[in-house]
DOVODREN-977051 format. One record per residue (C-alpha): residue in one letter; x, y, z. Coordinates in steps of 0.02 Angstrom, whole numbers, plus 32768, in hexadecimal, padded with zeros to 4 digits. Example, Ala and Ser with C-alpha at 12.3 -4.5 7.8 and 13.67 -1.06 7.14 Angstrom:
% DOVODREN-977051
A82677F1F8186 S82AC7FCB8165 
% end
This chain:
% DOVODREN-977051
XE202071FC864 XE2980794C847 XE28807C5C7AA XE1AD07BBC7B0 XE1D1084AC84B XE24908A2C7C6 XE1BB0890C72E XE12C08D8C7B5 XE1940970C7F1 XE1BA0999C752 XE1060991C70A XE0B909ECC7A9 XE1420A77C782 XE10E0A7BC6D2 XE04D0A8AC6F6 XE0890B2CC77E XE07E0ADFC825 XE0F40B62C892 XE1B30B14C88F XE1DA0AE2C93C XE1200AB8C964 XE1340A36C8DF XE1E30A0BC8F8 XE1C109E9C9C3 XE109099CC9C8 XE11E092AC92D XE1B508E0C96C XE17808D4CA1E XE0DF087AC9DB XE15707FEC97E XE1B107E2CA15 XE11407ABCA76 XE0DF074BC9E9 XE1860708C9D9 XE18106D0CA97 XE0E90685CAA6 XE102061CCA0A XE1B905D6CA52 XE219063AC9D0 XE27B06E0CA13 XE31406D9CA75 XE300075CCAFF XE36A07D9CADC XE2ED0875CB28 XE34C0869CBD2 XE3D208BECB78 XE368095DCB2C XE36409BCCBCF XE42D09CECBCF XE42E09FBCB18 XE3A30A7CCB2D XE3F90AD8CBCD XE4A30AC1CB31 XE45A0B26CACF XE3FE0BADCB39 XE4CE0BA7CB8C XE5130BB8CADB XE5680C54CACC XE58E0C61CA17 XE4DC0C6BC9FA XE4D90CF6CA67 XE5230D4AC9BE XE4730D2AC96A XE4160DB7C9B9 XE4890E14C9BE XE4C00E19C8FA XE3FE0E27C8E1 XE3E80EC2C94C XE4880F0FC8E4 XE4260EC3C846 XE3830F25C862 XE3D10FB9C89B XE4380FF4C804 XE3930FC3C7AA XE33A104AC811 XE3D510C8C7FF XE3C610CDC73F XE47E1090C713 XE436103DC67E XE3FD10D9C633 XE48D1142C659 XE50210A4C60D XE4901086C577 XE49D1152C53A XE53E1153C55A XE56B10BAC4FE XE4F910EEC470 XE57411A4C476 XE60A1126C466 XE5C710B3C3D4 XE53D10E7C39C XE597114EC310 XE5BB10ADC2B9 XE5571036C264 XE51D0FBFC2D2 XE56F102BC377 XE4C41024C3C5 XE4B20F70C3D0 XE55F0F6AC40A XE52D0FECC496 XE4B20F87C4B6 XE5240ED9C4C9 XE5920F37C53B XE5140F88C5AA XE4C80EE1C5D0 XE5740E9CC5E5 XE5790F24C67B XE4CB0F03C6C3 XE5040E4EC6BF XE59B0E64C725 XE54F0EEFC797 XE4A20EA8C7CE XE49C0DD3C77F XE3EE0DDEC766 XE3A70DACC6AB XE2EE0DD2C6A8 XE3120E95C6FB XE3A60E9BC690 XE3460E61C5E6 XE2AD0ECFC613 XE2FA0F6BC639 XE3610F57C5B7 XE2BE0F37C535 XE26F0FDCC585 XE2FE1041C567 XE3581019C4D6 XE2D90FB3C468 XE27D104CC432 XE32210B1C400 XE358101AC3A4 XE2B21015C34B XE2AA10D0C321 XE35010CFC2CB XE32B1052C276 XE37A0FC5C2BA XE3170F0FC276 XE2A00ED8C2E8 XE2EF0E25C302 XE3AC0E66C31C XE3710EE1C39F XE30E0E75C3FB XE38B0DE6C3EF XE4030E5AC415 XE3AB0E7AC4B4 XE3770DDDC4FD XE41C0DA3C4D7 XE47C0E24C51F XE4010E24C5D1 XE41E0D59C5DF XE4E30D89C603 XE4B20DA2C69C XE4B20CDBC6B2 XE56E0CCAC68E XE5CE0D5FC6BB XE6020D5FC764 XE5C00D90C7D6 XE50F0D3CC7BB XE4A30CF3C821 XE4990C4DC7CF XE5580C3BC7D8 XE5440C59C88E XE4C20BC8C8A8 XE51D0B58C828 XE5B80B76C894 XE56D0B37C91E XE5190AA8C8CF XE5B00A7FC866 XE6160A74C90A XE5B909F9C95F XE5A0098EC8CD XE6660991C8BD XE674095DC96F XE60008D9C95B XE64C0895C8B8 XE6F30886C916 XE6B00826C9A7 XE642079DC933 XE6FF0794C8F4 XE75D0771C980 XE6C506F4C9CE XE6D406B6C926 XE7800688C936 XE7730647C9DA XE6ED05CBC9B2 XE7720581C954 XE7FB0585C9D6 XE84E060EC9A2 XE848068FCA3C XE8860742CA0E XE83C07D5CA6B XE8760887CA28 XE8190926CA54 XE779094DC9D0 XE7C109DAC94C XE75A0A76C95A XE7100AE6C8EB XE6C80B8FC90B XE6680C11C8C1 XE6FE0C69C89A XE7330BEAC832 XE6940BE7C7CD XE6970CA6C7C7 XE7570C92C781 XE7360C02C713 XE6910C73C6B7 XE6FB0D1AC69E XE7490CE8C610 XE6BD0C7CC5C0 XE6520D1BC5F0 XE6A90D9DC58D XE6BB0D05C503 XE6120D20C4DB XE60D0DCCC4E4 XE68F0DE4C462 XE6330D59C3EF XE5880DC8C3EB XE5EC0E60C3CD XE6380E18C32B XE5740DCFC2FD XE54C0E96C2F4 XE5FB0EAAC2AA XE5BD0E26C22C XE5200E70C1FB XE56D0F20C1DA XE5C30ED8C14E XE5440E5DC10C XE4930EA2C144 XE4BA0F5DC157 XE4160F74C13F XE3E80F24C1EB XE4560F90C258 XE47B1040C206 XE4C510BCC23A XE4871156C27D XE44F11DDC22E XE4B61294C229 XE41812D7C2A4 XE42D1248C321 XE4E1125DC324 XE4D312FEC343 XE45A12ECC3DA XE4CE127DC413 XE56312DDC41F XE5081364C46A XE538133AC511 XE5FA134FC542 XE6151294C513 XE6BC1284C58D XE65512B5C634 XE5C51247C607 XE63011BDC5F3 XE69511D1C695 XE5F1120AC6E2 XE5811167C6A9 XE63410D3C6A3 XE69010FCC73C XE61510D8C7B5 XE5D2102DC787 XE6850FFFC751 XE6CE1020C804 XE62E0FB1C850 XE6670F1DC7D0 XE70A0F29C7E6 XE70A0F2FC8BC XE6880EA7C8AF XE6C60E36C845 XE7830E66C852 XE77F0E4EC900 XE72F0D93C8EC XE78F0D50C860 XE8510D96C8AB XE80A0D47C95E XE80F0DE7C9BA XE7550DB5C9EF XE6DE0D43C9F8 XE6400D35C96E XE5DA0D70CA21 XE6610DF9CA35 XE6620E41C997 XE5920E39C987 XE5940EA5CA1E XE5FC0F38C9CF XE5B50F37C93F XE4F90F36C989 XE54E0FD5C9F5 XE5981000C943 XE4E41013C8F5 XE4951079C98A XE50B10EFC966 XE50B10F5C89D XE45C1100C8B1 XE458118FC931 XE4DF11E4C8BC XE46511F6C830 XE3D8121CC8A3 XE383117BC87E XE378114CC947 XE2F21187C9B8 XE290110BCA3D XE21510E3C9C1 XE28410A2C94C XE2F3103FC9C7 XE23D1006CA1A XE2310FA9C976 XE2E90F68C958 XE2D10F04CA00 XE22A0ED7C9C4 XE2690E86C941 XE3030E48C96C XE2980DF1C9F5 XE22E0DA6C98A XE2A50D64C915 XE3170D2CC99C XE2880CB2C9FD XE25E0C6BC943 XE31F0C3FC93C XE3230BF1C9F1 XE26B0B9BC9DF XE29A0B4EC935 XE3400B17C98B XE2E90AD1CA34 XE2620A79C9B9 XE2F90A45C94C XE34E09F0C9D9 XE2CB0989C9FC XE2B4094FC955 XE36F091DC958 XE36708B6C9F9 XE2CA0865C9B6 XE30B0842C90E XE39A07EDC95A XE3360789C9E1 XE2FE0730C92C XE38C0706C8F3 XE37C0787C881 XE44807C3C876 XE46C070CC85F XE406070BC7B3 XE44207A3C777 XE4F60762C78E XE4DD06C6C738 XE477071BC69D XE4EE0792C687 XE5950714C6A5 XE55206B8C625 XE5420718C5AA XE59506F1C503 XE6180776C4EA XE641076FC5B2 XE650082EC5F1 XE6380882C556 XE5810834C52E XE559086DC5D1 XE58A0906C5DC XE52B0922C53D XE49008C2C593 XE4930948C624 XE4B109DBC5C7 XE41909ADC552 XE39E098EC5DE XE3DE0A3AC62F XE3C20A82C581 XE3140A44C585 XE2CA0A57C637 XE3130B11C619 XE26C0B32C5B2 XE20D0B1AC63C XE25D0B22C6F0 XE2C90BB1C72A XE3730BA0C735 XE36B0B9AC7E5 XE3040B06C7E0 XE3710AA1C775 XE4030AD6C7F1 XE3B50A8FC87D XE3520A06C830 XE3CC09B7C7A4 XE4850A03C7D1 XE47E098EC874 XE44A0905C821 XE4B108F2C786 XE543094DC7DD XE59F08D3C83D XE57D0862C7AC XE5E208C4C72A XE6600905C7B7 XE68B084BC7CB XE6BF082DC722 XE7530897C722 XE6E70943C6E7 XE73509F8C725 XE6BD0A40C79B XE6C00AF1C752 XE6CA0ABCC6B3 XE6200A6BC6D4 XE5D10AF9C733 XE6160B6EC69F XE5C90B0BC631 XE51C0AE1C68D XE5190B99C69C XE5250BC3C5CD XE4B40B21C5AA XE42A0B88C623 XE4540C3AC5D6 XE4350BE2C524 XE3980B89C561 XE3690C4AC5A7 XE3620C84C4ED XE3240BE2C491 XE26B0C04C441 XE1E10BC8C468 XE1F10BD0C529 XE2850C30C542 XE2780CAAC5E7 XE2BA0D44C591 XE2550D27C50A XE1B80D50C56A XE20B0DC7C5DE XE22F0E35C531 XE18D0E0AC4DB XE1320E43C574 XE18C0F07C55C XE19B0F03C4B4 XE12A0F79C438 XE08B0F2EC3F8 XE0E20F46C353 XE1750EAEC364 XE1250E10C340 XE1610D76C3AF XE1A50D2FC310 XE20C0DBEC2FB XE25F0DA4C3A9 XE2770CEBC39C XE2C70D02C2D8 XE34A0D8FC32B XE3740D17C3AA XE3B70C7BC345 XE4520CB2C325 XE47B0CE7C3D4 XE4490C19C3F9 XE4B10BE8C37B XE5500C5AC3CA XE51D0C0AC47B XE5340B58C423 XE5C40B9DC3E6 XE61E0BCBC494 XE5CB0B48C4EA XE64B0ADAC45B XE6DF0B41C466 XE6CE0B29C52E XE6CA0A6EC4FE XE7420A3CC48E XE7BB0ADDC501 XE79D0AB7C5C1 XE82C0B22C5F2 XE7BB0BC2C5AA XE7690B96C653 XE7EA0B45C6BC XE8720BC6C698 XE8650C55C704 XE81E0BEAC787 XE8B70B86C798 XE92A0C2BC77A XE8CA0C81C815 XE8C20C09C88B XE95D0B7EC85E XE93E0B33C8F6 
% end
């Protein structure tokens, strides 16, 4: 019944049913099913205390928060003012604007940790400049999507928030099956559960992060040598529009601000001075004020930033309450039980699984939303993997990239169709998915390199906090 409940959600999800609607009533019609016919272990007495855990949950008290800084530095315009900028930096060289435009979403990505603003604002802004200097269809828009799906890995981003949480309980729950493990066998040793935060997770994606920033950089770096044709440099006339401004104030002017807001917020998190919740707070004061510094802030505008980040706020907390219940249901089947055994058994022990996970992630990333597969798979297959020895940030590092990549894979990638739904009627869909294979393959890439090197993820973690 376990995995039939597991099969149904995942169709219903796939036909459009809303998330936590599906998540909640199908597995509350399993468990009455699963009741009347003798074969669920009653575990629903237990939901109320994990509901009231996570309305009590304060690091999730960081999600509305980071959203409400997200949205409004998307109303304030920083991405224009970094994008022209950027393109006055680079944009001299050949292949400087796709560059610019690498680095601008590596700042949108650390300043608001939202992908589908990130990738459409950047489509509306810089994919018609790209295009009008002549910049090949497929490397600008891979370019783009790309560069907006940073905003799943570079701290600090919503989905490493959630995954922090997730990854966390999973750990604690890995150690306990341990130690009742052991004592089933006689062996009675009681330690306190290890934690892991969403510091750690921040900590343990920097470095990954700016990994794959420097690996699309050399892509462009790569193409100016061997495809010059797809990324040329600018004309005399556009350099000299460019350097019309004085280029020294524009860059202190447009860098400074957002810099200051990334560096308080996360800064503050990953040296401990605050908490995830802490740091969310100042830099959701932080954007009110950027914003009213450019005269981007009036009640209108922050009417709609709390519309918004209302909106997407109850989705995250719906999907979670609805994702809860799936959990406790699942598990009143057995269903953790099967998973541990399939995945213990594996030939190739920790490594086949791993593998196993990662390519179901991979998968259900066409169609769910990352915070979906959070909720929904992460608990599931968590504790299972924890168990066998795996690093927890490691994992959620890696979970993290596996999504990002899924983001950009055609046909059903997310940022595929949030670009194809700005871009001109003149780039063909084929165009976008050619331009971004190569970014897939430089995903794989990291996603390897983060393998076969844990301590690219484990490092700073472990230098930060050596306790």
């Amino acid at each position: 019944m376990a995995i039939t409940l597991f099969i149904v959600i995942c169709l219903m999800l796939m036909i459009g049913f809303p998330v936590a609607i599906t998540l909640a009533g199908t597995a509350l019609l399993f468990a009455a099913i699963g009741t009347l016919t003798g074969t669920f272990d009653p575990l629903l007495g237990t939901l109320p205390s994990r509901l009231y855990g996570i309305m009590t949950n304060t690091t999730l008290i960081a999600v509305p928060l980071f959203v409400f800084m997200g949205v409004m530095l998307e109303r304030s315009q920083v991405a224009e003012n970094l994008l022209d900028t950027m393109a006055a930096l680079f944009g001299r060289r050949r292949g400087g604007l796709g560059i610019s435009v690498i680095l601008v979403g590596m700042l949108m990505a650390a300043s608001t940790g939202i992908v589908g603003a990130t990738v459409v604002t950047m489509g509306l802004l810089a994919l018609p400049t790209m295009l009008k200097r002549g910049y090949d269809p497929a490397v600008a828009t891979g370019t783009i999507c790309a560069s907006g799906t940073l905003g799943q890995i570079i701290p600090p981003s919503i989905i490493l928030i959630l995954l922090g949480d997730v990854i966390a309980n999973a750990y604690s729950q890995s150690q306990l099956s341990k130690q009742q493990e052991l004592a089933s066998q006689g062996i009675f040793e009681y330690s306190a559960p290890t934690t892991v935060s969403v510091g750690d997770l921040f900590a343990g994606a920097l470095l990954p992060g700016l990994m794959l920033v420097g690996l699309y950089i050399l892509y462009i770096m790569f193409l100016t040598f061997f495809r010059k044709e797809s990324v040329p440099a600018l004309s005399q006339d556009q350099q000299n529009e460019l350097a019309g401004h004085k280029l020294l104030q524009q860059v202190f002017s447009a860098l400074l601000p957002p810099l200051l807001l990334i560096i308080a917020v996360l800064g503050s998190i990953i040296t401990g001075l605050a908490t995830p919740t802490e740091a969310a707070s100042v830099g959701a004061i932080g954007a009110i004020l950027l914003a009213a510094s450019r005269k981007q802030l009036n009640l209108d505008i922050l009417r709609k930033v709390v519309i918004n980040t209302t909106e997407v706020t109850s989705m995250v907390f719906l999907i979670l309450i609805g994702a809860s219940i799936f959990s406790v249901v699942f598990r009143g089947f057995g269903g953790d039980e099967i998973i541990a055994d399939f995945l213990g058994n594996l030939p190739g022990g920790v490594f086949t699984a791993m593998l196993v996970v990662m390519l179901l992630m991979f998968v259900l990333g066409f169609v769910l939303d990352f915070i979906e597969i959070t909720f929904v798979v992460v608990p599931i297959v968590g504790p299972v993997l924890l168990g066998m020895g795996l690093d927890p940030v490691w994992l959620g590092v890696m979970i993290a990239i596996n999504l990002q990549t899924s983001f950009l894979t055609p046909p059903f990638g997310f940022a595929l169709f949030y670009l194809r739904g700005v871009a001109p009627a003149a780039v063909q869909t084929a165009q976008i998915y050619k331009g971004v294979i190569p970014y897939i393959a430089i995903q794989l890439l990291a996603m390897a390199m983060l393998a076969y090197w844990p301590a690219l993820a484990t490092w700073l973690p472990k230098v930060l906090y050596p306790g």
